[in-house]
N, C-alpha and C positions, 0 to 999 in steps of 0.2 A: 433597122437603122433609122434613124431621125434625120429627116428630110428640112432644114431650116430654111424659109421662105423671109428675107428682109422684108418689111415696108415704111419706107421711110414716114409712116403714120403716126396715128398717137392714141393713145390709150380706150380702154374700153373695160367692160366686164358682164359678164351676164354669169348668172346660174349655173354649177357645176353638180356633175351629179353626186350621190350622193351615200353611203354604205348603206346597203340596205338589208335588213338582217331579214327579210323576205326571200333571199337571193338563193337561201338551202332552204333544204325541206323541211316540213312541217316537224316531223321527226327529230332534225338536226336543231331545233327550235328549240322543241321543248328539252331536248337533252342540256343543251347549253343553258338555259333558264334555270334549272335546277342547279347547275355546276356553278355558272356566278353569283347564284342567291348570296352567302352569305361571304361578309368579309370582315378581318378583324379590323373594325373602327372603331375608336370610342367614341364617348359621348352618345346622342339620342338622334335616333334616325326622323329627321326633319320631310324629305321626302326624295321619293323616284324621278326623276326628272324624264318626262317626256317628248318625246323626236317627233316633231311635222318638218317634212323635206331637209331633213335632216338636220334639224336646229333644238337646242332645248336651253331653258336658261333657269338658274333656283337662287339659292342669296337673298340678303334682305340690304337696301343701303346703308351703305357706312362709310368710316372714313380712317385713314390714316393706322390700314392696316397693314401688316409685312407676310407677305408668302413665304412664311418661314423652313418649312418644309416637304422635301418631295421625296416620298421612302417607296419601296416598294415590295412585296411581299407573293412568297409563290406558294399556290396548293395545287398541287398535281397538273392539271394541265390551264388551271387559272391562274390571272396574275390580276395582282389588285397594285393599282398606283395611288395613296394616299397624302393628300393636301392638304399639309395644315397651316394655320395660322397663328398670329398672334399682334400686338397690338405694338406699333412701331416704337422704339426706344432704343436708346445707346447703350444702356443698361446688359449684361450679357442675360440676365433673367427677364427676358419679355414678359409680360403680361399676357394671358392665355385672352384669344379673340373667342368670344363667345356663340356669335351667328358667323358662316359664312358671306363675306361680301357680295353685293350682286354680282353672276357672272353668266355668261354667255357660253355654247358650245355649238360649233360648225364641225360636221361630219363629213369629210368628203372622199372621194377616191380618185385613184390613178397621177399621182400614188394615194393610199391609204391614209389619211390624216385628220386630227382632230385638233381646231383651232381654237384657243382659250381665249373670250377676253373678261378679265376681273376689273371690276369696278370699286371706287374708294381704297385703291392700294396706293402704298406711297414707298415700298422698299419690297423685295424679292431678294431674301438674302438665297434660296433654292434654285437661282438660276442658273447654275455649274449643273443641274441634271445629273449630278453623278450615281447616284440610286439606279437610274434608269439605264447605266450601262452594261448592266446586270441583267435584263431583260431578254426573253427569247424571243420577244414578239415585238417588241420597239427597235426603232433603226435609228431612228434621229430625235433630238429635241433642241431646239431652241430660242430662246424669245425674240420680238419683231419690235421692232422701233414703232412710238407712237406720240402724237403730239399732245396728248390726254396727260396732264402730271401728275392725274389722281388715277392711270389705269395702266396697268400691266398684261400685257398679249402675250402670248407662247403657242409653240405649235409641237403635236407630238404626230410623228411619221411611222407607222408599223410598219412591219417586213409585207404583209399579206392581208388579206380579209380578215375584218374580228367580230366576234360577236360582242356587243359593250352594253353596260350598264353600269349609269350615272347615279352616283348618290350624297345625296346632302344632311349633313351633321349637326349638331348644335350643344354645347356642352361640354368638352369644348368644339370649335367650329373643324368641320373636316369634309373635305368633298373627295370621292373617292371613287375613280374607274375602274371596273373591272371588265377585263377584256381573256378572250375565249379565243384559239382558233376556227375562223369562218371554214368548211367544207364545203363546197362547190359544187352541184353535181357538173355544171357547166361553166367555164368562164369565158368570155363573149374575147375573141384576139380580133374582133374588128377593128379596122385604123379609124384614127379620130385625130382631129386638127386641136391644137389648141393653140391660145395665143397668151401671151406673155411679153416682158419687156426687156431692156437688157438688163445685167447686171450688176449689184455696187455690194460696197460693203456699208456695212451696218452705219447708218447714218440719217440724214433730211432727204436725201434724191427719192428716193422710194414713200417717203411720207410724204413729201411735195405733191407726188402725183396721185399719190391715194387723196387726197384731202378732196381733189376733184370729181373724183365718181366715190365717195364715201356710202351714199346710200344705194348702191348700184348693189345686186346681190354676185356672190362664187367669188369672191377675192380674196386670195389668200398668198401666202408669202412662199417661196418655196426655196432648196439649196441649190447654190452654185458649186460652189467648191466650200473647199475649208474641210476640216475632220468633222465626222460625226460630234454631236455633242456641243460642239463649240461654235461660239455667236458672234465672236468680236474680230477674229482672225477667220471670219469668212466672207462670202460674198453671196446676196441673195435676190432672186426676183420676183416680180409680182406676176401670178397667172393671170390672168383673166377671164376664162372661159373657153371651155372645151365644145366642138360641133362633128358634126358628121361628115360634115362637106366639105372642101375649101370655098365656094362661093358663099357658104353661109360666114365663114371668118370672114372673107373678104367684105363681105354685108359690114358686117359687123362694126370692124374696124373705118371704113366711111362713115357710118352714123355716126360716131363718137369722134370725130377727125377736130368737128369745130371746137371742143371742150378746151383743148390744150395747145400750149405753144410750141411752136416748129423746135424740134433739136430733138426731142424722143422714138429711140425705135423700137418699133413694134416686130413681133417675130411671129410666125406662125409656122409649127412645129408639127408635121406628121408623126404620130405616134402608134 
C-alpha cells in the first residue's frame, strides 16, 4: 500500500533509474536480440540507436513536421510500434517526411516507460494512440504538454520489463520500437520513496514548474486518473525522483525548496 507523506515544499528531480536489459541473463539477451532483429519498416535503415543510462537520441533537424502515424504490428512474441511521418499540410495527402526529426528517448522504470521528445514537429495528427490499444505489452500512452511549439512529448507505459530496440529510417522517415518480454530471474520488491507533485489536468501548471528544474535529469510525466489511452480527460503528474530512503527524499526536497514559489505540493510516496 502507498504510504503518501505531504510536504508543503517544492519541487525537485534527480535521476531515475532506468530499464536495464542487463537485468536477465546472458542467455535471455541474446534470445531476445535475435527475436527483435528484424521488423517490417520501410524505407532504409539509417541507424540503431544506443542507451547510456538509459537515454538515446537519432533524427536529423527539421522542421514543420506532422507525427502522422503510430501503427503497430505483432510477430510471435515481438511487437514493433512504428512511427511515421510526413510533412505538415491541410491537404489529406501529406507529403512523405523523408529523415526522421531529431528525437530524444528516456527509458525508465517503476513503472516501466519510455519518454518521446521529437524535435521540429508542428502537428501529431497519431496522438489518439489508437494502434497501441491492441498491444499485450503497452498499458498506457499519452502525450505531455510543452512549452516548445516546434516539439511534441509522448510517453508509452508497458505492463512489465521489455527488452527494446530503437530504430531509425529514412526513405521515407520511420522510427520504430521493438519491444520483447523482459524475464527476470530476480525482481528486486524493495520499498523506495519517490517524490512527485500533485495533480492537474493537461494544461500550464505542470509546465510552469517544469520550466524550473528543465535541465535537472529523471523527470517525467506520469497518470492520475483518466482511461488508459486518453490525454485530455485526464489528470497527470510530474515524478521527480526515486530514493532508497526517506531522509534522502527529505535531502532532496530542501535543496530545491529555494527554486520555486510557495503554493506547490510536494509528496513523497513509499512504494
Amino acid at each position: 500500500m502507498k504510504k503518501a507523506i505531504v510536504f508543503l515544499a517544492l519541487l525537485l528531480c534527480v535521476g531515475c533509474s532506468v530499464v536495464s536489459e542487463n537485468a536477465s541473463s546472458p542467455k535471455d539477451n541474446k534470445d531476445a536480440e535475435e527475436l527483435i532483429q528484424n521488423a517490417n519498416a520501410a524505407g532504409n535503415l539509417v541507424k540503431e540507436l544506443s542507451f547510456e543510462d538509459g537515454k538515446g537520441s537519432g533524427g536529423e533537424s527539421t522542421d514543420n513536421v506532422n507525427i502522422r502515424t503510430i501503427s503497430l504490428e505483432k510477430d510471435e512474441q515481438v511487437e514493433h510500434i512504428l512511427i511515421g511521418f510526413t510533412q505538415r499540410s491541410d491537404a489529406a495527402a501529406q507529403e512523405p517526411q523523408l529523415v526522421a526529426p531529431y528525437f530524444d528517448v528516456k527509458v525508465q522504470e517503476h513503472p516501466y516507460t519510455m519518454f518521446f521528445t521529437m524535435h521540429g514537429v508542428r502537428a501529431f495528427d497519431a496522438r489518439d494512440f489508437t494502434a497501441l490499444k491492441d498491444s499485450d505489452l503497452v498499458a498506457d500512452a499519452y502525450w505531455v504538454m510543452t512549452h516548445d511549439d516546434s516539439a511534441y512529448r509522448f510517453v508509452v507505459v508497458f505492463n512489465s520489463p521489455v527488452h527494446y530496440k530503437i530504430r531509425e529510417y529514412a526513405d521515407p522517415a520511420q522510427v520504430v520500437v521493438s519491444i520483447l518480454p523482459r524475464n527476470d530471474e530476480e525482481e528486486d520488491d524493495s520499498a523506495f520513496y519517490t517524490i512527485r507533485t500533485d495533480a492537474y489536468p493537461l494544461g500550464h501548471e505542470l509546465g510552469n514548474m517544469e520550466e524550473r528544474v528543465y535541465e535537472e535529469e529523471g523527470i517525467r510525466y506520469l497518470r492520475e486518473s483518466g482511461a488508459p489511452f486518453n490525454t485530455t480527460e485526464s489528470s497527470f503528474y510530474m515524478e521527480l525522483g526515486n530514493y532508497e530512503t526517506i531522509e534522502e527524499a527529505e535531502a532532496k526536497v530542501a535543496s530545491f525548496q529555494m527554486i520555486f514559489e510557495p503554493g506547490f505540493n510536494v509528496f513523497i510516496e513509499e512504494k
